[in-house]
PAGUDREN-267288 format. One record per residue (C-alpha): residue number from 1; x, y, z. Coordinates in Angstrom, 1 decimal, decimal comma. Layout:
// PAGUDREN-267288
k | u | v | w
NUM | X | Y | Z
...
//
This chain:
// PAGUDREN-267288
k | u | v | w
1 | 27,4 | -41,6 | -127,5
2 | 24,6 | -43,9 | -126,3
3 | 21,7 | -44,9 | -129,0
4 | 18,7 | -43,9 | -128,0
5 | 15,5 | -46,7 | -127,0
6 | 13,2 | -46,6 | -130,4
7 | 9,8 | -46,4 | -129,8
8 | 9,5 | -50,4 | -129,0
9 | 11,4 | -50,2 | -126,6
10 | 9,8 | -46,9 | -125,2
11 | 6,6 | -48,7 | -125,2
12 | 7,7 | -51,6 | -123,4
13 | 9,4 | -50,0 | -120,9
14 | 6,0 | -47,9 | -120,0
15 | 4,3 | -50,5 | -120,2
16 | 6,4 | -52,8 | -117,7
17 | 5,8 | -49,2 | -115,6
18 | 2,4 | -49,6 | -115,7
19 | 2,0 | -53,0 | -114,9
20 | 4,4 | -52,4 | -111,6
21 | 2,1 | -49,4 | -110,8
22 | -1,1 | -51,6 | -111,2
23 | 0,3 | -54,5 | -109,2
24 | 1,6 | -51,4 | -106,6
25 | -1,6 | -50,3 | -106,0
26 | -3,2 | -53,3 | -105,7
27 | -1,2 | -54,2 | -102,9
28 | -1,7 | -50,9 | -101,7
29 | -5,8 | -52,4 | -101,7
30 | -5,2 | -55,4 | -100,1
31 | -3,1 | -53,7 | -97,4
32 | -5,8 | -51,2 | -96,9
33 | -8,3 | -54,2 | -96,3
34 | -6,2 | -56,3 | -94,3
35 | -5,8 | -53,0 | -92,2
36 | -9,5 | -52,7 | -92,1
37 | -10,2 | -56,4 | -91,1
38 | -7,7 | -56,1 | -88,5
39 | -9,4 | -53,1 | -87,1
40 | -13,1 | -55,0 | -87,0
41 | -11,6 | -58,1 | -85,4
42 | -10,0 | -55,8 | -82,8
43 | -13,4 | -54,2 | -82,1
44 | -15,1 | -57,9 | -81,7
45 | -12,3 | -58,4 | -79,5
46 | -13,0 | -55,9 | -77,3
47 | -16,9 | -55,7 | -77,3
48 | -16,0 | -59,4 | -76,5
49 | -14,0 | -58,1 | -73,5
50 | -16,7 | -56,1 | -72,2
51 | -19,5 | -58,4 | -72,5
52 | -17,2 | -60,9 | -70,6
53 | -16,6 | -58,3 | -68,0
54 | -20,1 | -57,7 | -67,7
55 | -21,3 | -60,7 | -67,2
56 | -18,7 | -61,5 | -64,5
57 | -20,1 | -58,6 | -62,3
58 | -23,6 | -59,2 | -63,0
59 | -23,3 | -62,8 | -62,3
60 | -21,2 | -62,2 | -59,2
61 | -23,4 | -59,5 | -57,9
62 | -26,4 | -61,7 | -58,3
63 | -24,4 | -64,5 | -56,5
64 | -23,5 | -61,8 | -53,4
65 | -26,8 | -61,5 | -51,9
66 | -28,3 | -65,1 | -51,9
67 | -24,7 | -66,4 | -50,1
68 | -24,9 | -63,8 | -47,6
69 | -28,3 | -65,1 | -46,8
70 | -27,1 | -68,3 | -46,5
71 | -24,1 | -67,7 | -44,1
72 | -26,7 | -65,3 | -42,0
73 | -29,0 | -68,2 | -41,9
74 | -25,9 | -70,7 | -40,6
75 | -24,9 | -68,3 | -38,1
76 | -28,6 | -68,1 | -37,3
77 | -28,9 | -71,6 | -36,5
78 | -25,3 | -71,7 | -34,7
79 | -26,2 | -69,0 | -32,3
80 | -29,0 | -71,8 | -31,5
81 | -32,0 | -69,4 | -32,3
82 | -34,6 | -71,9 | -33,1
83 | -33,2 | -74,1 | -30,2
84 | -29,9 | -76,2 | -29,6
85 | -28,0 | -78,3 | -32,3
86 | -26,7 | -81,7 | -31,7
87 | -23,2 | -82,2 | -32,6
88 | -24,0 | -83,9 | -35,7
89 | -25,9 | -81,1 | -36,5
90 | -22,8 | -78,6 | -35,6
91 | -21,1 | -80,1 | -37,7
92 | -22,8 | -80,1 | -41,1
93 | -24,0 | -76,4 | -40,2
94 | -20,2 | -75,5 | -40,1
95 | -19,6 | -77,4 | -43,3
96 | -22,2 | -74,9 | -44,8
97 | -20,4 | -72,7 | -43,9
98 | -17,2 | -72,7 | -44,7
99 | -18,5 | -73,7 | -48,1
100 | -20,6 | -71,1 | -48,5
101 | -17,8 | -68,6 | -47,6
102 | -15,3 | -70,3 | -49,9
103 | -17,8 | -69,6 | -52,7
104 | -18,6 | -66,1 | -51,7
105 | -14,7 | -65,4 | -51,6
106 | -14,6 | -67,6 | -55,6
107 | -17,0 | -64,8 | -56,8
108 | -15,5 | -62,0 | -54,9
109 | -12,4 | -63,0 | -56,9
110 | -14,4 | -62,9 | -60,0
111 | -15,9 | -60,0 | -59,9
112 | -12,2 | -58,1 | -58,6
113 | -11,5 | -59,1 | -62,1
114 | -14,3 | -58,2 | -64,1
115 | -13,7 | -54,6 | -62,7
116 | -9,7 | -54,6 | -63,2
117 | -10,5 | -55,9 | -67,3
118 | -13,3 | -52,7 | -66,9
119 | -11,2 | -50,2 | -65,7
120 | -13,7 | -49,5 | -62,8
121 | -11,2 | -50,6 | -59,7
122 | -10,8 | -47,6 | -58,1
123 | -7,7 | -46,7 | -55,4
124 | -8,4 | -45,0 | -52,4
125 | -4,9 | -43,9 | -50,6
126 | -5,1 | -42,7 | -47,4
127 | -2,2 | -42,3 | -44,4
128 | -2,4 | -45,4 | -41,9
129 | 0,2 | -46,9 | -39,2
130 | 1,6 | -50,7 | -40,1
131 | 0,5 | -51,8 | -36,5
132 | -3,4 | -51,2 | -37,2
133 | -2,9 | -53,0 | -40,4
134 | -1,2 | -56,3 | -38,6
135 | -3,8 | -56,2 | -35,6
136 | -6,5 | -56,0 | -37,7
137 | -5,1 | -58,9 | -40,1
138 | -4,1 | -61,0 | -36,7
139 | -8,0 | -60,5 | -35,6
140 | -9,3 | -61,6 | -38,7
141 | -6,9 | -64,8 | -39,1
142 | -6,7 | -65,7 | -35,1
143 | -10,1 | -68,2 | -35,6
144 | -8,7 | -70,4 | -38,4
145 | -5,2 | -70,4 | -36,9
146 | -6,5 | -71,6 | -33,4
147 | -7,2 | -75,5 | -32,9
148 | -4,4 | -76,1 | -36,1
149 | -1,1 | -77,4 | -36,3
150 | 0,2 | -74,2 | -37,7
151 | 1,4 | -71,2 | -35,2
152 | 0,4 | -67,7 | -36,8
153 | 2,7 | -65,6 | -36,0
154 | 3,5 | -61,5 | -36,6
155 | 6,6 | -60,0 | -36,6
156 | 7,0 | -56,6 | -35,1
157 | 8,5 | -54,2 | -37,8
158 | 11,4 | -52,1 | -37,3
159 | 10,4 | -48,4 | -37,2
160 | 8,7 | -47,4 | -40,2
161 | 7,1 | -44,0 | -41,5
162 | 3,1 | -43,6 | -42,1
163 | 2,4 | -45,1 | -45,4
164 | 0,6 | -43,4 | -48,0
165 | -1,7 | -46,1 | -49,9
166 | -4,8 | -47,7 | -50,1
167 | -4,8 | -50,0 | -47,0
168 | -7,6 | -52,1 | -48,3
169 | -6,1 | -53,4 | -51,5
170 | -2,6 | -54,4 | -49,4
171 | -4,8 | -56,2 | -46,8
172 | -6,4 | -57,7 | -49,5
173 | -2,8 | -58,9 | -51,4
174 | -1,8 | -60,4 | -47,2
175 | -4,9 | -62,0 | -47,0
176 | -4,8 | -63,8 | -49,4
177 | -1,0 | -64,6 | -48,9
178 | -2,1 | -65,4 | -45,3
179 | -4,8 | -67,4 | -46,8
180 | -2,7 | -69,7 | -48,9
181 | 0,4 | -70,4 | -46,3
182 | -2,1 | -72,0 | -44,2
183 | -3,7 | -73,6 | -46,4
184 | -0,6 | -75,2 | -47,9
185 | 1,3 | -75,9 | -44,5
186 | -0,3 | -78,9 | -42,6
187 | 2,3 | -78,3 | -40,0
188 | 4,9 | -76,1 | -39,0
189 | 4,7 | -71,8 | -38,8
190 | 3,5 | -68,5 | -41,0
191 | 5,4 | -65,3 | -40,0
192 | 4,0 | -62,2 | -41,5
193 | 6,8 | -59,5 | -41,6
194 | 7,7 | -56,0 | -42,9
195 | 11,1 | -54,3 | -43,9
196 | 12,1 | -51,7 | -45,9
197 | 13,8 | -52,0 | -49,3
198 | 15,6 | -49,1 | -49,8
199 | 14,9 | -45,8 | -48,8
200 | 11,4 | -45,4 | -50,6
201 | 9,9 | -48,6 | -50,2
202 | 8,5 | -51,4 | -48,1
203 | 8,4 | -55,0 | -48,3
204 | 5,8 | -57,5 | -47,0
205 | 6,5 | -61,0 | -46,5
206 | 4,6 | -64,1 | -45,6
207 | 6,8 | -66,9 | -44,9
208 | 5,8 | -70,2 | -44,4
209 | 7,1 | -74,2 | -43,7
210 | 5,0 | -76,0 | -46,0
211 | 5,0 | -77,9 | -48,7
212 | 6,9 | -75,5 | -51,0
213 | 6,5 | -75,1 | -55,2
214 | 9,0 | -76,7 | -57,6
215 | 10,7 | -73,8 | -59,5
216 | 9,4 | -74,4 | -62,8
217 | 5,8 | -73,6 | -61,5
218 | 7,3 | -70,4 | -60,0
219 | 7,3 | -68,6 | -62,9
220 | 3,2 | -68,7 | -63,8
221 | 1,7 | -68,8 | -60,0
222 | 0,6 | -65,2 | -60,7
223 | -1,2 | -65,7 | -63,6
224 | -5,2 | -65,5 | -64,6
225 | -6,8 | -69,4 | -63,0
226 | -3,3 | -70,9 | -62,6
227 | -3,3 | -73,5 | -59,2
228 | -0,6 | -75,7 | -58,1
229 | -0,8 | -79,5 | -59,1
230 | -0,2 | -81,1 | -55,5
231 | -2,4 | -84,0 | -53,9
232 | -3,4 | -81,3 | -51,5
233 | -4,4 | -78,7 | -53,8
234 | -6,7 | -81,1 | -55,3
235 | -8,7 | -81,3 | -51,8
236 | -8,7 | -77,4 | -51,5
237 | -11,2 | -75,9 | -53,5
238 | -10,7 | -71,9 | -55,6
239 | -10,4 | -69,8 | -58,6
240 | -6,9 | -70,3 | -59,0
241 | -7,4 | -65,8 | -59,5
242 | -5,9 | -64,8 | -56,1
243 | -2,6 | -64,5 | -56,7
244 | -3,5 | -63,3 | -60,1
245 | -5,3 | -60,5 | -58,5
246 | -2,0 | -59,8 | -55,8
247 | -0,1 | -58,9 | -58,8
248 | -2,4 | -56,5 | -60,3
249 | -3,1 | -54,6 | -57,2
250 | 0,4 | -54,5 | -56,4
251 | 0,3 | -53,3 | -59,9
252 | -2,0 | -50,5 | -59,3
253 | -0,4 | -49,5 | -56,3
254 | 3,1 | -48,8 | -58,3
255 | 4,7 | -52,0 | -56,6
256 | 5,5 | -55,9 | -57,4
257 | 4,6 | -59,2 | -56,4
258 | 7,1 | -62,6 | -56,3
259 | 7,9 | -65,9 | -55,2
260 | 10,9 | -67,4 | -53,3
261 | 10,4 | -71,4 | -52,5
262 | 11,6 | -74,7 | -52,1
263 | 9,9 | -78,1 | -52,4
264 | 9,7 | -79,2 | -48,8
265 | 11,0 | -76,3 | -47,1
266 | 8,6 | -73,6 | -47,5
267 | 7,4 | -70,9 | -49,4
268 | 7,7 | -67,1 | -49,1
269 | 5,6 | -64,8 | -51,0
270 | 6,0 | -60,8 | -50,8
271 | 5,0 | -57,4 | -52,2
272 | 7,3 | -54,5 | -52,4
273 | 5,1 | -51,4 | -52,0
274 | 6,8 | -47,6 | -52,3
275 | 5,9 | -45,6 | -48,9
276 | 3,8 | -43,1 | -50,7
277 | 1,9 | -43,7 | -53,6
278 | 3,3 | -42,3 | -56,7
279 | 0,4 | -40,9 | -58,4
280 | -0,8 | -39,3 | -55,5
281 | 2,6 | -38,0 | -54,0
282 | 1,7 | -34,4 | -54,8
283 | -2,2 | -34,6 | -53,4
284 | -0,6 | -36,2 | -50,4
285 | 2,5 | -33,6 | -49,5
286 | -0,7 | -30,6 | -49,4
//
């Protein structure tokens, strides 16, 4: 049979007991208060968050209306309204311009973002034909294409069904595709094409024959103020938030955004929508 502990022993086992329960419950407190700290520095973040947000679309808003009354005013004085320009004149009136309009589109950007981080965007799907969608993006691009060394071109899609999305946000996402092959290609071609990818979804493409992206810069294009280091890009002025902004309203719209590109060659960039917006598949079969 085993002795039994005296009482010294008794004693010193409780009070090694009491000493692990002291030292347990003080880590118990500390873990409590890191908890706690955690939580306040997490609610700094995000009242951080919002005041950022709402300072982007105050600031932009406030930006909005003083550049469209410059670009009214330069159109003014195009039109010849307050009498004929010299060419000299033409000219620094068109420089106006197109910096005026590469601002406004800087703070359109900006606030885009301040509403995705807010969770205002809103997505308005509707039914629309691919053709209407190319005219109205080969309108809109025809002036900057003409008098360049870069042919514009639209490929006609094979036979596809309505789509059910919001039209506005894919323009957007081509645009500013659009926008960036021509920008990057000092010679050569941009096709803009359509296809589908399996049964339930479509994918857009802009292709282009310009300079191209080394593959290790592939990989972060499509993140927040990220621009291309190139002797060209540093004579092009932006936000480095376009592509940024493709992804996360190809996000919103239950698709995906990516890159396929070679240094010299060309670059094509693409978004793979589905044909009817999951969220509102339901709304949209009544």
């Amino acid at each position: 049979m085993s002795t039994p502990p005296d009482d010294h022993e008794v004693q010193r086992l409780r009070q090694h007991a009491d000493a692990l329960r002291a030292e347990l419950e003080e880590t118990n407190q500390g873990v409590l208060a890191l908890y706690a700290e955690l939580d306040q520095q997490a609610e700094q973040l995000r009242e951080v968050s919002e005041l950022k947000s709402r300072f982007l679309s105050y600031m932009s808003h406030e930006f909005r209306t003083p550049l469209g009354s410059i670009l009214s005013m330069t159109r003014l004085l195009e039109d010849g309204m307050d009498g004929p320009l010299t060419d000299e004149q033409r000219r620094q009136v068109r420089f106006i311009s197109t910096s005026t309009s590469e601002l406004r589109e800087m703070v359109d950007d900006l606030l885009d973002l301040a509403k995705i981080e807010a969770g205002r965007i809103t997505i308005s799907p509707a039914w629309f034909d691919l053709m209407d969608l190319f005219s109205a993006l080969r309108g809109m691009f025809r002036p900057l294409a003409e008098g360049n060394h870069v042919d514009l071109l639209f490929d006609d899609p094979p036979a596809l069904p309505m789509l059910y999305t919001d039209d506005k946000k894919l323009a957007q996402i081509l645009r500013n595709f659009i926008s960036n092959a021509l920008k990057f290609t000092p010679n050569g071609q941009v096709v803009v094409s359509a296809c589908l990818e399996g049964e339930q979804s479509v994918r857009f493409s802009v292709r282009d024959t310009g300079i191209g992206i080394p593959a290790e810069l592939q990989s972060t294009l499509f993140e927040d103020f990220v621009q291309v280091d190139t002797p060209l890009q540093k004579r092009l002025r932006g936000t480095g938030l376009g592509l940024s902004l493709c992804k996360r309203f190809a996000e919103l719209l239950g698709g995906h955004v990516g890159v396929d590109s070679v240094v010299g060659e060309g670059s094509v960039f693409y978004v793979v929508l589905p044909l009817k917006l999951a969220a509102e598949a339901s709304h949209a079969d009544a």
